[in-house]
C-alpha positions in Angstrom: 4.3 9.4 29.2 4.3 7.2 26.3 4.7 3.3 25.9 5.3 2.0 22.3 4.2 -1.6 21.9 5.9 -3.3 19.0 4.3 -6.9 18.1 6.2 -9.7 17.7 6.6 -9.8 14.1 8.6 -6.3 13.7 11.5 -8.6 15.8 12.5 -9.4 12.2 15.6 -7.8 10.8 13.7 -6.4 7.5 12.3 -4.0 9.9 14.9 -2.9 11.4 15.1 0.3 9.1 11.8 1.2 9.3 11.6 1.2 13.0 14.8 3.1 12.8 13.2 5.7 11.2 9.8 6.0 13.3 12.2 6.1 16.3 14.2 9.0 15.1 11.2 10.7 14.3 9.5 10.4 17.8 12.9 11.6 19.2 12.9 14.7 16.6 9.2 15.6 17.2 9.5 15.3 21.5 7.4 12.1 21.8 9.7 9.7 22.7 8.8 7.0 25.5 9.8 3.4 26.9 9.5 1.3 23.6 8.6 -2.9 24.6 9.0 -5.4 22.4 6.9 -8.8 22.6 7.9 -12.3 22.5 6.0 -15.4 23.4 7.5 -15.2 26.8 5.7 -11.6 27.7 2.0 -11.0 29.3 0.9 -7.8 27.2 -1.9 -7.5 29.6 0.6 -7.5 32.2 2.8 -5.2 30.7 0.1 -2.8 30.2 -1.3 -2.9 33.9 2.1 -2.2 35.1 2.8 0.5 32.7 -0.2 2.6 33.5 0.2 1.9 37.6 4.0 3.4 36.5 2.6 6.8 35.2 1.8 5.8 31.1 -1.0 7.7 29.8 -0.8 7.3 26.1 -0.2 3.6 24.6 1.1 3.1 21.0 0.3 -0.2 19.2 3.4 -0.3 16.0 2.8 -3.5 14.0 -1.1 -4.1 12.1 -4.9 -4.2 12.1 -4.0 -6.9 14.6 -1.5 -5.5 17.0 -4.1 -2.9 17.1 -7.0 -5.0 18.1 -5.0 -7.6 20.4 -3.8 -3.6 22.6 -7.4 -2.6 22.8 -9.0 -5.7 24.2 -5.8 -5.2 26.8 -6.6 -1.5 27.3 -10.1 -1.9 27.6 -10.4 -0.8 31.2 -7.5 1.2 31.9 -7.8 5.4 31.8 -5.3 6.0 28.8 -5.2 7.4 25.1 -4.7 5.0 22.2 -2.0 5.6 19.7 -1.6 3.8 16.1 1.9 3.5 14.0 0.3 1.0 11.1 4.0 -0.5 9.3 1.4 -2.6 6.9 -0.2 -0.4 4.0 -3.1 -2.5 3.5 -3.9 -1.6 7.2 -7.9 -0.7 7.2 -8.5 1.2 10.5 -5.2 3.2 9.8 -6.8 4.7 6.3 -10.3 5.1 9.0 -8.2 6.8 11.3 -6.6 9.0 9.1 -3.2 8.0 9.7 -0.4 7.5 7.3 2.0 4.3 7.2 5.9 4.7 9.2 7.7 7.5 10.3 5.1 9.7 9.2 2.6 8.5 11.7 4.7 9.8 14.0 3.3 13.4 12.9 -0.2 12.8 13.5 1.3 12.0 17.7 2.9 14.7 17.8 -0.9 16.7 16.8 -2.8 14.6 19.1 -6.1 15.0 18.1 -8.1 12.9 20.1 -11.6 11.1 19.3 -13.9 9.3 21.9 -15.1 6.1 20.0 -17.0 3.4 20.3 -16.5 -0.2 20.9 -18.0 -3.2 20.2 -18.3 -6.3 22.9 -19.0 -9.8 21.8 -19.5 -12.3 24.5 -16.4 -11.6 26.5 -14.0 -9.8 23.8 -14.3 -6.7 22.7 -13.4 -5.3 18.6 -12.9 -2.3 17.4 -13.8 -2.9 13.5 -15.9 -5.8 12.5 -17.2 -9.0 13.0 -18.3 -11.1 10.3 -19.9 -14.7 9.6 -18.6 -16.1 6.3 -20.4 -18.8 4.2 -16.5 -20.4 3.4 -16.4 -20.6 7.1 -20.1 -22.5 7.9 -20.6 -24.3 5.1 -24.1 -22.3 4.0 -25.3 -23.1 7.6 -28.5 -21.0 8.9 -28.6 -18.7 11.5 -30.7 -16.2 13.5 -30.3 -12.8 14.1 -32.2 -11.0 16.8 -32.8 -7.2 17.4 -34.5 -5.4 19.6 -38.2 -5.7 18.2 -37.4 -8.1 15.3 -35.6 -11.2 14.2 -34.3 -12.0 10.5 -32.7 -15.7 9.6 -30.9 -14.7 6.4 -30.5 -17.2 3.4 -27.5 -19.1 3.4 -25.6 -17.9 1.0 -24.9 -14.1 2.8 -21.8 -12.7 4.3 -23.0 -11.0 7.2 -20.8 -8.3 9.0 -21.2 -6.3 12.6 -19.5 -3.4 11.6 -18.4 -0.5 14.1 -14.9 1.7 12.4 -16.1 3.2 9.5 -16.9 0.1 6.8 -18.4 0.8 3.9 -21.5 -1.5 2.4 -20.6 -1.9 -1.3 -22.0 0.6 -3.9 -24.4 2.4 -1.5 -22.3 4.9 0.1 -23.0 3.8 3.6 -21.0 4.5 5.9 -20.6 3.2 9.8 -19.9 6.3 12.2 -18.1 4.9 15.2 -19.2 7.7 17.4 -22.8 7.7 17.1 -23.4 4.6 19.7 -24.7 2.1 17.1 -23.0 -0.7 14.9 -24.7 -2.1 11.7 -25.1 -5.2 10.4 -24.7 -5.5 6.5 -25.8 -8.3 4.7 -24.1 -8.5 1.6 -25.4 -11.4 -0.7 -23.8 -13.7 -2.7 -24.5 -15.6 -5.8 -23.8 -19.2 -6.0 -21.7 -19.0 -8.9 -19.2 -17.0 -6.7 -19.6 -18.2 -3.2 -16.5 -19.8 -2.7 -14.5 -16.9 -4.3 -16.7 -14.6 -2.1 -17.2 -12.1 -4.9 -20.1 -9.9 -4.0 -23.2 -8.8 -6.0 -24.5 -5.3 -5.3 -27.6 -5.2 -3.3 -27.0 -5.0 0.3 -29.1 -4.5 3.8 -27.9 -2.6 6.6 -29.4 -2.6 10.0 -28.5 -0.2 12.2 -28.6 -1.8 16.4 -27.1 -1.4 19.7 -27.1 -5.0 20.7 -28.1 -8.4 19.1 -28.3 -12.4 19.5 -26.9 -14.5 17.1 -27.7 -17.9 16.8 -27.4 -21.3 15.1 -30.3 -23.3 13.1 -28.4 -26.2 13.7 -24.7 -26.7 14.4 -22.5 -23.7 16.0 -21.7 -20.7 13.8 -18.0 -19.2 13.0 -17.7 -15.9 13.7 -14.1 -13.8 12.5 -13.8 -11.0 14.7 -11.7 -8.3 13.9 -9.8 -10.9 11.6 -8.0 -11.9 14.1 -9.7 -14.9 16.2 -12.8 -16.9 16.2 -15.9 -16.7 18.4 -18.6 -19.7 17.9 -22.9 -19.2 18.8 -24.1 -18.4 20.6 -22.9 -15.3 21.1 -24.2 -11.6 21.7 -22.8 -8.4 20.5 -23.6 -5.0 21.7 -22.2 -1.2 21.6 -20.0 0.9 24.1 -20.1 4.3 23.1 -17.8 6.3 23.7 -15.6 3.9 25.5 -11.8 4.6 23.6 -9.8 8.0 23.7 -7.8 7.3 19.8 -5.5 9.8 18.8 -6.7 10.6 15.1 -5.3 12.3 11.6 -7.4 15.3 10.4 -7.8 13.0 7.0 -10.4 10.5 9.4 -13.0 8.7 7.4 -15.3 10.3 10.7 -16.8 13.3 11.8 
């Protein structure tokens, strides 16, 4: 059975058309399920508890990058498949994931391939993508990083990112593999010239880990996570493999 969560912001009327068309696509291809809508006044976790208890095995986040994330740290614990309609074209883990924008997500449900893939944990929230410590955000304060066997205090001016669905570090043809039980970090240096429009200069470091502390010099540290909300040091991130079932396009940016 499937439940369809659409965010908040597709209450809007200029979606009405598009969500139109995604639902007469799930009815034409057999998938159709109970479709809830969120407002301020619902409990998502809540909804989802109560939908799985009520037989729902496969949950659909339709909205963004965001919707997405905010439905996984929800899901996190619960025995069901993960689906993704993405109505944003600028929507990163949708190009990952291999699936298209609209109505035409609808046919990569209806193929259900499924993927086991990892997730990331930091301090008590979980992310699917990235993490990321931005020198517009701290000011060019220092901070420690500490692996297994090693510790690096990066200069200040460095966007560093904890990186687990498939990003890319600049120019090097890296690429993060979020099935293989690590994340990365990838430093990404940047001159002083360009620091507060954050434009990048090519020489990167990537270290690959399954847990690390990060910590402040001095005064806390911002961390974005998943672009979405803000986590302050100190804090700890570490891998989950295998932990989400996603339903996938054959066009993946992942083995």
């Amino acid at each position: 059975m499937y439940l369809y969560i659409y965010d908040t912001f597709l209450n809007d009327k200029k979606f009405n058309q598009i969500l139109t068309k995604i639902e007469s696509r799930l009815n034409d291809l057999d998938i159709k399920g109970k479709i809830c809508r969120l407002n301020l006044l619902k409990n998502l976790r809540e909804i989802i508890e109560d939908s799985v208890e009520g037989g729902v095995n496969t949950i659909v986040a339709v909205g963004d990058d965001t919707t997405f994330s905010k439905i996984i740290n929800c899901v996190i614990n619960q025995e069901v498949i993960i689906g993704y309609i993405p109505v944003n074209k600028k929507s990163k883990i949708a190009e990952i994931l291999g699936i298209p924008i609209n109505e035409q997500a609808c046919d990569i449900l209806a193929q259900r391939i499924i993927k086991k893939i990892d997730i990331a944990r930091i301090n008590n929230q979980y992310f699917v993508d990235s993490a990321e410590i931005n020198p517009r955000l701290n000011r060019g304060q220092k901070i420690k990083i500490k692996f297994k066997n090693f510790e690096i205090t990066p200069i200040k001016n460095n966007i560093i990112r904890f990186c687990n669905l498939g990003a890319l570090a600049d120019n090097q043809g890296y690429k993060c593999n979020p099935s293989d039980g690590y994340l990365e970090t990838i430093i990404t240096p940047i001159s002083k010239k360009w620091l507060w429009q954050a434009k990048k200069i090519e020489k990167q470091s990537v270290f690959p880990f399954t847990k690390v502390k990060i910590m402040a010099v001095n005064n806390p540290i911002v961390i974005k996570v998943d672009e979405q909300s803000i986590i302050k040091t100190p804090a700890e991130i570490e891998i989950i493999p295998q932990k989400l079932k996603i339903i996938v396009g054959s066009q993946r940016k992942f083995d």
